[in-house]
BAZA-282881 format. One line per 5 residues: their letters; for each residue x, y, z of N, C-alpha, C, O. Coordinates in nm, 4 decimals. Layout:
% BAZA-282881
a = X/Y/Z/X/Y/Z/X/Y/Z/X/Y/Z ~ ...
//
This chain:
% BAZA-282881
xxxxx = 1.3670/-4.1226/-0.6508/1.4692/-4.1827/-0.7355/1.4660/-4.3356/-0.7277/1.5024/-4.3900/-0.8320 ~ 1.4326/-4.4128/-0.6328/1.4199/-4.5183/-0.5743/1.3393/-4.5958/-0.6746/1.3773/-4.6913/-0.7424 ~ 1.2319/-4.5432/-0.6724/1.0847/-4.5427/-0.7253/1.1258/-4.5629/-0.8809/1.1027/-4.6607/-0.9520 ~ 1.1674/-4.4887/-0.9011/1.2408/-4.4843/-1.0474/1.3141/-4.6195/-1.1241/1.3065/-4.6950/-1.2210 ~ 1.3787/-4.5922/-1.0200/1.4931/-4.6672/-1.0668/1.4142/-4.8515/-1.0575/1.4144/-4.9297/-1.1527
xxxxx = 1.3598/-4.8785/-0.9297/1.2378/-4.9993/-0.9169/1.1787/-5.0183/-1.0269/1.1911/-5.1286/-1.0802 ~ 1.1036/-4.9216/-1.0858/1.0241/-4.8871/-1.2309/1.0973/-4.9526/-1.3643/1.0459/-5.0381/-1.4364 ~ 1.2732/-4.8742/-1.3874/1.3118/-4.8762/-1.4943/1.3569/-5.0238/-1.4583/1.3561/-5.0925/-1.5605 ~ 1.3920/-5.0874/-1.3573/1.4484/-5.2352/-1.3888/1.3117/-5.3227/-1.4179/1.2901/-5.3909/-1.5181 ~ 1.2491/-5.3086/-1.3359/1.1443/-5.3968/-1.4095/1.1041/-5.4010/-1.5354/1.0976/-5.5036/-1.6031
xxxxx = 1.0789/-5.3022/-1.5670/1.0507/-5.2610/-1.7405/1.1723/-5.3075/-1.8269/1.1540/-5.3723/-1.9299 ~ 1.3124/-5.2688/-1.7770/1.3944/-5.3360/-1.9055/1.3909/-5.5054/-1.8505/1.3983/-5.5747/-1.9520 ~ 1.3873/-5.5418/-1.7991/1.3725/-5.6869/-1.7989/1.2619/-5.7194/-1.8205/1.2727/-5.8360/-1.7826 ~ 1.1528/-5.7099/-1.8543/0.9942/-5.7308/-1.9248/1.1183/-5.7151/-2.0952/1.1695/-5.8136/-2.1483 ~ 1.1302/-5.6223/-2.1266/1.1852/-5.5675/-2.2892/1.2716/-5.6950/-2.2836/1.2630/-5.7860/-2.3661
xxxxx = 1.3543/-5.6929/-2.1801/1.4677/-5.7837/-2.2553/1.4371/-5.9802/-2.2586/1.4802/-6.0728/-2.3274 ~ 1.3434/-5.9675/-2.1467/1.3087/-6.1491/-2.1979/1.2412/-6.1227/-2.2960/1.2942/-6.1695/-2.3967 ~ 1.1068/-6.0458/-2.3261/1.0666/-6.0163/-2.4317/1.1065/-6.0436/-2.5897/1.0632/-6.1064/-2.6863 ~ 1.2143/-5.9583/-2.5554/1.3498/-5.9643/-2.6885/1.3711/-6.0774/-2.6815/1.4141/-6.1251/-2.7865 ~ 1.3567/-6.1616/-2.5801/1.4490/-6.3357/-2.5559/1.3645/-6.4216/-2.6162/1.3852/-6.5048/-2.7046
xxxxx = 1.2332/-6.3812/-2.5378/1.1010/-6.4638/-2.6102/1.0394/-6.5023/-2.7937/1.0010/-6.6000/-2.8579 ~ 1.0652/-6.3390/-2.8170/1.0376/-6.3508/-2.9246/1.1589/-6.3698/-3.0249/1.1337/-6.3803/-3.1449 ~ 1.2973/-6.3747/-2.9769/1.3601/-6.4584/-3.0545/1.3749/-6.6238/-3.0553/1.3999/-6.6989/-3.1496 ~ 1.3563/-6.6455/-2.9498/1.3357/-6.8391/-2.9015/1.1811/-6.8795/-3.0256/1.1639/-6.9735/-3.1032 ~ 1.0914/-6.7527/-2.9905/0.9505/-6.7821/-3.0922/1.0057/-6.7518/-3.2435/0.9810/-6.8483/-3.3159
xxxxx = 1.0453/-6.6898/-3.2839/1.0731/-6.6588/-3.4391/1.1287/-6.8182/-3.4525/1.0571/-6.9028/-3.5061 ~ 1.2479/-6.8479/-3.4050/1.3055/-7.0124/-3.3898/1.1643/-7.1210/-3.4524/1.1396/-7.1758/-3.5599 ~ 1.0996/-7.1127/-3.3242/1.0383/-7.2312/-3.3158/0.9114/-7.2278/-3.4232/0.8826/-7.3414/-3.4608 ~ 0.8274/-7.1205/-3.4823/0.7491/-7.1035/-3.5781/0.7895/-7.0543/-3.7121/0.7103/-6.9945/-3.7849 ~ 0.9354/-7.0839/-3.7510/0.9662/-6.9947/-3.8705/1.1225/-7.0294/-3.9193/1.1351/-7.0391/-4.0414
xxxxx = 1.1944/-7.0413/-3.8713/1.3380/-7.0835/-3.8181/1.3560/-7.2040/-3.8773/1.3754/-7.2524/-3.9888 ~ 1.3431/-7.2350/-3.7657/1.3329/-7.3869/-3.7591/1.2388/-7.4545/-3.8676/1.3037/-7.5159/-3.9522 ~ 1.0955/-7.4579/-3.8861/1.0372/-7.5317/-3.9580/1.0766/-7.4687/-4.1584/1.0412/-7.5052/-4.2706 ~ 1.1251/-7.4100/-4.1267/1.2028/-7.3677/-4.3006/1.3103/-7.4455/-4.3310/1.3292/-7.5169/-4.4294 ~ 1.4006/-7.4174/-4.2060/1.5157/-7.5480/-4.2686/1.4742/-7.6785/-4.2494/1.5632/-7.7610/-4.2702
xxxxx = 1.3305/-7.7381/-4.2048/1.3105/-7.8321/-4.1863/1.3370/-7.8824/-4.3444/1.4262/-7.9568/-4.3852 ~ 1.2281/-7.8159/-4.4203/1.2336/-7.8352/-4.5794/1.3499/-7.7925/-4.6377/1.3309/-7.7446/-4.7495 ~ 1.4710/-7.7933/-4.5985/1.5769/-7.7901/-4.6903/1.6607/-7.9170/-4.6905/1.6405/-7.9947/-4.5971 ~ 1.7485/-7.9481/-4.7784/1.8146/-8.0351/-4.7898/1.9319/-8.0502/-4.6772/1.9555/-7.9474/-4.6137 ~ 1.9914/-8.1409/-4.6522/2.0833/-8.1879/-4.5321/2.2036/-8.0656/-4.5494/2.2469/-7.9946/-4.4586
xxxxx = 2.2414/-8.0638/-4.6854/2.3852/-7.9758/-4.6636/2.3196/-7.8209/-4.6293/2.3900/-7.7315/-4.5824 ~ 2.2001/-7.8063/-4.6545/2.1466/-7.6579/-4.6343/2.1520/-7.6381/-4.5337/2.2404/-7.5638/-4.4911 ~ 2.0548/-7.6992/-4.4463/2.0371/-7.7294/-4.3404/2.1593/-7.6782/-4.2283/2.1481/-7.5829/-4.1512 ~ 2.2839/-7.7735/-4.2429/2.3994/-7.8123/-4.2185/2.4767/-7.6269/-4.1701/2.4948/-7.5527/-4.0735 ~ 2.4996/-7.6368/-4.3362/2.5705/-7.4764/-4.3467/2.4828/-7.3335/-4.3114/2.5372/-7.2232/-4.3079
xxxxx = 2.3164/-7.3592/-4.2825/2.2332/-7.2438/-4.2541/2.2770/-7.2184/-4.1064/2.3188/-7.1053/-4.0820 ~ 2.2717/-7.3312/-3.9803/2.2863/-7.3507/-3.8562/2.4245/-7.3033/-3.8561/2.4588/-7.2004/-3.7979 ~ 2.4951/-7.3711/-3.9148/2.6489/-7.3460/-3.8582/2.6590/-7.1592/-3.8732/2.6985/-7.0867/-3.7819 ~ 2.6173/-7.1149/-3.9974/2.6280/-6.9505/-3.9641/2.5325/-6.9011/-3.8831/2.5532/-6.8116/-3.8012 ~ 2.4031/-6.9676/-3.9055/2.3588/-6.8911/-3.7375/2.4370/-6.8749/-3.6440/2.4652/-6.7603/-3.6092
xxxxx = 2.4845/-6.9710/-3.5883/2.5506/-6.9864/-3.4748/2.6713/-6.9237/-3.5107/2.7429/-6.9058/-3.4121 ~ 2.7038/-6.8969/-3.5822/2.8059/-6.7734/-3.5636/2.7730/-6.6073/-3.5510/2.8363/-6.5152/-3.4995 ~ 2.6731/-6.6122/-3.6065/2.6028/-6.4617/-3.6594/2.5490/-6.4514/-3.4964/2.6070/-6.3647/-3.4310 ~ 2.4654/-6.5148/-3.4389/2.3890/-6.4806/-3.2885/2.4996/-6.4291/-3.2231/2.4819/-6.3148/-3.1810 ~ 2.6395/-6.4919/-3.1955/2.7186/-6.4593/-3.0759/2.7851/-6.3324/-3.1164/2.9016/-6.3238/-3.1553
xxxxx = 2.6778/-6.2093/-3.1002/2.7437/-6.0881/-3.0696/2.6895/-5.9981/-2.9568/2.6087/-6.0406/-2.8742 ~ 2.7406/-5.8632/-2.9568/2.6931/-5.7932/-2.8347/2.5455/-5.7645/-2.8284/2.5008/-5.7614/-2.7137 ~ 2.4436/-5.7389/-2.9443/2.3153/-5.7308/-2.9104/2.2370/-5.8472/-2.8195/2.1533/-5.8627/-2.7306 ~ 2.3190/-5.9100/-2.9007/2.2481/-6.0959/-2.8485/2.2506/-6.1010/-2.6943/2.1598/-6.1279/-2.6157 ~ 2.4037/-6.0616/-2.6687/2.4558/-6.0560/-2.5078/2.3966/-6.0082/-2.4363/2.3852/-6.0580/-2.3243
xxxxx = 2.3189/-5.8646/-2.4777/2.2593/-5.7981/-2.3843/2.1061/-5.8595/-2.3624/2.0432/-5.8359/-2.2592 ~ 2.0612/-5.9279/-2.4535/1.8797/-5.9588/-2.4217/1.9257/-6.1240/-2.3338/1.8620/-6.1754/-2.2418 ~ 2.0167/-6.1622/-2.3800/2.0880/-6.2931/-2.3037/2.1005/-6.3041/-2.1593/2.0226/-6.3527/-2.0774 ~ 2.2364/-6.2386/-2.1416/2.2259/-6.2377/-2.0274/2.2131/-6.0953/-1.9597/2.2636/-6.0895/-1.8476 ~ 2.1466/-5.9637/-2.0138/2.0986/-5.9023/-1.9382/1.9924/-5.9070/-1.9216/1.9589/-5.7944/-1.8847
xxxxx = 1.8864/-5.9878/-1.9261/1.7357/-6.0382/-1.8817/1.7719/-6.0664/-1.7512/1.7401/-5.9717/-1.6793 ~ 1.8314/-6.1676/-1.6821/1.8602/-6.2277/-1.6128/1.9029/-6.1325/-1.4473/1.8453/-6.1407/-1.3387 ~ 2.0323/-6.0412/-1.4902/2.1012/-5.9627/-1.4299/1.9652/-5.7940/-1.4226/1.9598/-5.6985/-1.3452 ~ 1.9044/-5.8224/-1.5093/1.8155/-5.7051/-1.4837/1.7134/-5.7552/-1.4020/1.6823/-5.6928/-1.3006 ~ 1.6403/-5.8904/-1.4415/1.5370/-5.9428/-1.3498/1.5463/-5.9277/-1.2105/1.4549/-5.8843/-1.1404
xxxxx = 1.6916/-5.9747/-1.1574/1.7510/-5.9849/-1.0391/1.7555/-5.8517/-0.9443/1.7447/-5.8398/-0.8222 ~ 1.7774/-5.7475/-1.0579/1.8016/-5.6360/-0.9885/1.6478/-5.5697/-0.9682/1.6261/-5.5125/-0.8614 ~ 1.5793/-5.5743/-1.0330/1.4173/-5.5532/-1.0091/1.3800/-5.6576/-0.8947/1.3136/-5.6283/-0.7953 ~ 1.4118/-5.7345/-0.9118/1.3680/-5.8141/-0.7609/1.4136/-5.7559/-0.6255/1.3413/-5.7403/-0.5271 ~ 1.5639/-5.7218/-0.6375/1.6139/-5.6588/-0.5177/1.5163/-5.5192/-0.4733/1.4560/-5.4988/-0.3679
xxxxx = 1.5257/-5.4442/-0.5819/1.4399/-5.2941/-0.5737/1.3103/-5.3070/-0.5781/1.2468/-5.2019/-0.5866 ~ 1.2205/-5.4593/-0.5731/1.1247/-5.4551/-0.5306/1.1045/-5.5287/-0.4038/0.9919/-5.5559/-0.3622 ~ 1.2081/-5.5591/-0.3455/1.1458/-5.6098/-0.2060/1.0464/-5.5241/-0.1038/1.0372/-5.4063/-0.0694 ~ 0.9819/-5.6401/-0.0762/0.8176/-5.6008/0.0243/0.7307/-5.5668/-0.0489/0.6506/-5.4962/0.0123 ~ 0.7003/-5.5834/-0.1682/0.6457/-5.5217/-0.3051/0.5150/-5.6692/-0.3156/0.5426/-5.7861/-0.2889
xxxxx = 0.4133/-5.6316/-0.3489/0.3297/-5.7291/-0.3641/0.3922/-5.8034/-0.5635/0.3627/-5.9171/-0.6003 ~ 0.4512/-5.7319/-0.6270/0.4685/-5.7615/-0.7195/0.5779/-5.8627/-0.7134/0.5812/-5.9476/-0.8025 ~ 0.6751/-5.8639/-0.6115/0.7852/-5.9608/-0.5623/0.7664/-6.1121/-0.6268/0.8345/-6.1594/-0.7178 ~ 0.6988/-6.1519/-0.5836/0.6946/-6.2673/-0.6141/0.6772/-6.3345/-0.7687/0.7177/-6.4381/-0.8213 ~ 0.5992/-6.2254/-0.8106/0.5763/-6.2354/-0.9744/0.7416/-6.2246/-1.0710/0.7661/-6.2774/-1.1794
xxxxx = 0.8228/-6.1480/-0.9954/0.9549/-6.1059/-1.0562/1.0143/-6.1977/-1.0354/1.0727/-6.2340/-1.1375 ~ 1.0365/-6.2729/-0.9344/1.1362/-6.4227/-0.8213/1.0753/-6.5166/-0.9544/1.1624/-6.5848/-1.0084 ~ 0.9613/-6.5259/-1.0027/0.8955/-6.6331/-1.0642/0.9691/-6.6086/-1.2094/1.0388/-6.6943/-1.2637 ~ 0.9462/-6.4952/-1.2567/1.0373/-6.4730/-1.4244/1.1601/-6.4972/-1.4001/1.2330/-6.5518/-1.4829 ~ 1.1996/-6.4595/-1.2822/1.3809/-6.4630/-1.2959/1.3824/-6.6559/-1.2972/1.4325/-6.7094/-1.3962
xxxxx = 1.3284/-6.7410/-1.1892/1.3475/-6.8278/-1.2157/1.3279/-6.9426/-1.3216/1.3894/-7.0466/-1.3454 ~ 1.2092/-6.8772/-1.3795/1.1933/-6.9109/-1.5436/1.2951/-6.9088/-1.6442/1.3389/-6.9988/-1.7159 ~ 1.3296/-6.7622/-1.6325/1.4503/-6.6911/-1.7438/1.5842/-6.7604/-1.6920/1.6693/-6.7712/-1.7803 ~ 1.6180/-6.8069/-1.5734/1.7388/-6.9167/-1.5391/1.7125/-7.0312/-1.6086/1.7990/-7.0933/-1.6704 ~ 1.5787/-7.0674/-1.6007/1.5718/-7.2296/-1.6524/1.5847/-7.2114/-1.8204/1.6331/-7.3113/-1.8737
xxxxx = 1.5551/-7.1180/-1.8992/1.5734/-7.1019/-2.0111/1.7255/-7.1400/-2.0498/1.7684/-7.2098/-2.1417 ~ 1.8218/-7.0376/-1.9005/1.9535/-7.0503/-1.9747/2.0459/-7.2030/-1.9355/2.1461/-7.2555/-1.9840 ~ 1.9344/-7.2445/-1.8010/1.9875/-7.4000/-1.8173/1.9678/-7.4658/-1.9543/2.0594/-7.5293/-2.0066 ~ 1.8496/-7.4505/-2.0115/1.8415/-7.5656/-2.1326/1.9436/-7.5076/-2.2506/1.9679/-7.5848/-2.3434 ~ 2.0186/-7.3455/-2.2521/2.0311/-7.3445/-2.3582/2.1937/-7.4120/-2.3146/2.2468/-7.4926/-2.3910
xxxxx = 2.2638/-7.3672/-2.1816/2.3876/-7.4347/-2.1736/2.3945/-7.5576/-2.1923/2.4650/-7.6149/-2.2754 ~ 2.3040/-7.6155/-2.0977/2.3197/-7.7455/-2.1096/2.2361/-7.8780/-2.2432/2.2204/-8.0000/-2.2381 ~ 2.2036/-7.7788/-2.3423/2.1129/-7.8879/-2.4662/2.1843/-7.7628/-2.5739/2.2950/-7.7798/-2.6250 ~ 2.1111/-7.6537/-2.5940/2.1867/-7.6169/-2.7366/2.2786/-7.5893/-2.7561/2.3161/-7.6272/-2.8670 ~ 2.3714/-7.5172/-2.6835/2.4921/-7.4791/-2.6718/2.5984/-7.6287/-2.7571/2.6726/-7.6451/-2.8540
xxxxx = 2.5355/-7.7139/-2.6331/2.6651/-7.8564/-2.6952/2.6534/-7.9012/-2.8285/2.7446/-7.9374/-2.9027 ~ 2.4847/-7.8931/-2.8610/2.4231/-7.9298/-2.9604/2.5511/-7.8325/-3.0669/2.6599/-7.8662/-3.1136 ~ 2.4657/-7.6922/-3.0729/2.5926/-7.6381/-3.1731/2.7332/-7.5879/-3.1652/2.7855/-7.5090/-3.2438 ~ 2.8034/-7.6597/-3.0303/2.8984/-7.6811/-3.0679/2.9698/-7.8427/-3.1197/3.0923/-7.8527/-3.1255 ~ 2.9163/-7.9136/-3.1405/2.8973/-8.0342/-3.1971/2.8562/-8.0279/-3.3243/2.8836/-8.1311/-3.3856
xxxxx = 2.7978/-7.9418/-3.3913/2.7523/-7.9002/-3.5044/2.8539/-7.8017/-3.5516/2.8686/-7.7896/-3.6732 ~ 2.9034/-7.7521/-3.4952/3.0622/-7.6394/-3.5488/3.1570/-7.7771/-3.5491/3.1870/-7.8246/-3.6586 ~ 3.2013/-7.8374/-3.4340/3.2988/-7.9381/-3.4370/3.2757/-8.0083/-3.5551/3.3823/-8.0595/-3.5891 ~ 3.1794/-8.0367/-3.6396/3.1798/-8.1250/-3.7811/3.2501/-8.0762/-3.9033/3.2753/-8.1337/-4.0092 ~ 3.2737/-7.9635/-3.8641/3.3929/-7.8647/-3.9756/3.2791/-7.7975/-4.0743/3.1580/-7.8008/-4.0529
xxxxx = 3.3587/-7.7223/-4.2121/3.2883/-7.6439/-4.3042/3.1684/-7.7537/-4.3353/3.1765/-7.8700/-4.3748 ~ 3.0321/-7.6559/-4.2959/2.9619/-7.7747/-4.4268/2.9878/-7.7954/-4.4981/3.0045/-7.9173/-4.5024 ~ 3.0194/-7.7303/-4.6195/3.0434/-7.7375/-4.7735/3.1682/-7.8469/-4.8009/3.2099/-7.8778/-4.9125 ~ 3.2081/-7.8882/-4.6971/3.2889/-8.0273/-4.6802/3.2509/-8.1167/-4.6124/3.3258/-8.2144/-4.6117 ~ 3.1576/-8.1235/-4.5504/3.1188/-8.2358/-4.5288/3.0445/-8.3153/-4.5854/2.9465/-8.3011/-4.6586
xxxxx = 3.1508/-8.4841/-4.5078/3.1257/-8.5996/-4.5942/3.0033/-8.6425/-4.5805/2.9583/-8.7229/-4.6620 ~ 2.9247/-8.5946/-4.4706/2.7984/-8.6621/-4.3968/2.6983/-8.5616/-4.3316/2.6821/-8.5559/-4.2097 ~ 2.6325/-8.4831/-4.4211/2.5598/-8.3597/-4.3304/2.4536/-8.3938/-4.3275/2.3668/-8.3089/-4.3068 ~ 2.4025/-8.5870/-4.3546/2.2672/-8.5757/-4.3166/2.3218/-8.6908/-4.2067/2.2140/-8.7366/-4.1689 ~ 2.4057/-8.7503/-4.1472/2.4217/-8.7814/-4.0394/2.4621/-8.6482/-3.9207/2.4391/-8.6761/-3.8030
xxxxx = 2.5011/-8.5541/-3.9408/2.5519/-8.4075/-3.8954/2.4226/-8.3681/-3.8032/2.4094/-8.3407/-3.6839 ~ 2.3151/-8.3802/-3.9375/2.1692/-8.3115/-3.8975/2.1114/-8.3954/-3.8289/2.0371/-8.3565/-3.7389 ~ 2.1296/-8.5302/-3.8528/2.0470/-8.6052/-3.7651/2.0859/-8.6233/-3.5813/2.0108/-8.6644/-3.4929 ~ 2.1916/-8.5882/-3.5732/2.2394/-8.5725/-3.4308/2.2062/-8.4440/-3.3956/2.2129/-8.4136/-3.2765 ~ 2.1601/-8.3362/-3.5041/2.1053/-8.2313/-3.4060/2.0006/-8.1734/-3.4026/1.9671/-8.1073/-3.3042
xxxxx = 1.8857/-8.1931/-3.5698/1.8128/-8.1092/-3.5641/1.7069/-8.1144/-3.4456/1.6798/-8.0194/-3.3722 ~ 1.6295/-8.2929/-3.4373/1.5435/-8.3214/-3.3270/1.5640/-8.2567/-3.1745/1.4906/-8.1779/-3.1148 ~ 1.6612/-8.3041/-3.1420/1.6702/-8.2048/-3.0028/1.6940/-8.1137/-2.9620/1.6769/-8.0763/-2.8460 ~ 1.7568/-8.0360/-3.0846/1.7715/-7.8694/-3.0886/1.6327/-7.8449/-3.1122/1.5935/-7.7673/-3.0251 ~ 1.5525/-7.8721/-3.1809/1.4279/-7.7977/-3.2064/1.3483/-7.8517/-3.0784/1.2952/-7.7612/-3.0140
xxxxx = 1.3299/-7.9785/-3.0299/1.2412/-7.9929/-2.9248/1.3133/-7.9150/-2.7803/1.2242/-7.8675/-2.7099 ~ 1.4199/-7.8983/-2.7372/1.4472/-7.8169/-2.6620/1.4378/-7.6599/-2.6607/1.4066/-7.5861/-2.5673 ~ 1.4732/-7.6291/-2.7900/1.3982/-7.4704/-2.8272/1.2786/-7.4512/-2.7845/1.2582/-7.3700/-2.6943 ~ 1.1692/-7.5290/-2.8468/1.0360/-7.5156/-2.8473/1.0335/-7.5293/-2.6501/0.9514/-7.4605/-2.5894 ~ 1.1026/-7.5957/-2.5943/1.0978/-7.5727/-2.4105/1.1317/-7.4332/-2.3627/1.0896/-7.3533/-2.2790
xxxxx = 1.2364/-7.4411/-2.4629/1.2774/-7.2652/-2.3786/1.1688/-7.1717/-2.4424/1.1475/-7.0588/-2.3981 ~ 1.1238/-7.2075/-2.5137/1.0179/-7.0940/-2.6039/0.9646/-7.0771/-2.4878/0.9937/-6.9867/-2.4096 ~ 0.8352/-7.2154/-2.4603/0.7461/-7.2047/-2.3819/0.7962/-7.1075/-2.2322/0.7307/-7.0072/-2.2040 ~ 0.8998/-7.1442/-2.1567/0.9721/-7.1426/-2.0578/0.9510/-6.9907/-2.0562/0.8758/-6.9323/-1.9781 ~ 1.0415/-6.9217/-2.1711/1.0742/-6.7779/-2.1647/0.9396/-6.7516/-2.1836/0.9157/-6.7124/-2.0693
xxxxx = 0.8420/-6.7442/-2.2369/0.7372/-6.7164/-2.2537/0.6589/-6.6679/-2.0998/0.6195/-6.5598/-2.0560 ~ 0.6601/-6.7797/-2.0582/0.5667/-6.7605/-1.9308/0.6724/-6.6618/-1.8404/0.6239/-6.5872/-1.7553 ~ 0.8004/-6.6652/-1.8605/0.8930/-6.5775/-1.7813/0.7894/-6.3998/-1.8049/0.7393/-6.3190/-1.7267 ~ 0.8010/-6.4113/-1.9553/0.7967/-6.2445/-2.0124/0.6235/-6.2441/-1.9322/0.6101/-6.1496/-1.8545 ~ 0.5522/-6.2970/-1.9394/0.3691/-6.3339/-1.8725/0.4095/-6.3264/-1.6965/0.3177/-6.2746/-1.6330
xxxxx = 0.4894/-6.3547/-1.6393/0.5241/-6.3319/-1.5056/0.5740/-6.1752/-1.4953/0.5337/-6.1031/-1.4039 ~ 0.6412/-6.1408/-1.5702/0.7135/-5.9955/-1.5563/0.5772/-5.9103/-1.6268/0.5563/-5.8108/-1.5574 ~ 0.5176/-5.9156/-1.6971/0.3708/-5.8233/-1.7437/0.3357/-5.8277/-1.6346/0.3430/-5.7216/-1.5726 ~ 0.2753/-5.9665/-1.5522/0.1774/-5.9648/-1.4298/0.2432/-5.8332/-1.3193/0.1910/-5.7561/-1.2388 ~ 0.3476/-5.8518/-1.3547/0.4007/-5.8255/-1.1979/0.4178/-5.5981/-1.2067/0.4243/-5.5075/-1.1236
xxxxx = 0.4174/-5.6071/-1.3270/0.3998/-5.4862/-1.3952/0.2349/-5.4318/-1.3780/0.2174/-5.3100/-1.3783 ~ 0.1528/-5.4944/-1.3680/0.0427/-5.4740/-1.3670/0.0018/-5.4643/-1.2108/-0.0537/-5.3672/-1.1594 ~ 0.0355/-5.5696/-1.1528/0.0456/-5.5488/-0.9936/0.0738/-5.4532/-0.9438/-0.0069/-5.3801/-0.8864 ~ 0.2352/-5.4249/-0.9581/0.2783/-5.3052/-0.9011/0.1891/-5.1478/-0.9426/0.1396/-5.0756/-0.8561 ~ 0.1860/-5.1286/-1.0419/0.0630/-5.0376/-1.0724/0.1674/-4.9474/-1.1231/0.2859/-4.9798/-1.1299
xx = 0.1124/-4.8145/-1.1641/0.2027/-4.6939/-1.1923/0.2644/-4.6448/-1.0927/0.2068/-4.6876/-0.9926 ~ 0.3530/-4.5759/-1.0622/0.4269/-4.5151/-0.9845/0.3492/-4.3442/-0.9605/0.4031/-4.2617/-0.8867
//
């Protein structure tokens, strides 16, 4: 059961940065460079409903259950040659959620604080305070989560089948 249970945490935390990864990547190759080419108020009012549409329970769970699952695969793999490969994603998948508290988060809530787009007096001063460092900090956590989900494969491969 042990064995098992070692197995299933590792695996949903591979799925769930995964899920993390390839939503930070959809962002940074597709996302992002579409509203690049739109106009300021587009722009403006596309972000502001993202950022409303992301904060629900699916989101929550690849969010912060990557994190809380990584952790727990680490515990159920101690003495595990794969150990260290898991310690390495979890601390990856933390640094992801440093950049997003501390850079996007403020970013779009600073971008909500500007009120309805469709009223605003200034949505290409709006955009200019956020698109640059929202997108160059994305593109960090991309990379970041990336090598997280490449640490949790390795460590999957290490450990071997059960």
């Amino acid at each position: 059961m042990a064995e098992t249970l070692a197995v299933a945490s590792l695996l949903a935390a591979t799925i769930t940065v995964g899920l993390m990864a390839g939503l930070y990547y959809a962002f940074t190759i597709s996302v992002m460079p579409g509203l690049a080419r739109a106009g300021d108020q587009v722009f403006v009012a596309a972000m502001w409903q993202i950022n409303r549409a992301i904060l629900n329970g699916w989101f929550a769970i690849g969010f912060g259950g990557s994190a809380v699952l990584a952790a727990i695969a680490a515990v159920l793999h101690l003495g595990d040659p794969s150990l260290p490969w898991i310690i390495a994603a979890l601390v990856l998948y933390v640094s992801t959620l440093v950049i997003t508290f501390g850079v996007n988060v403020p970013l779009n809530n600073a971008l909500d604080a500007s009120g309805d787009p469709a009223r605003s007096p200034d949505a290409a001063a709006v955009r200019a305070a956020f698109e640059t460092r929202w997108v160059r900090w994305n593109n960090a956590r991309t990379l970041v989560c990336v090598l997280a989900l490449g640490c949790l494969a390795w460590a999957l491969l290490v450990r071997g089948a059960p």
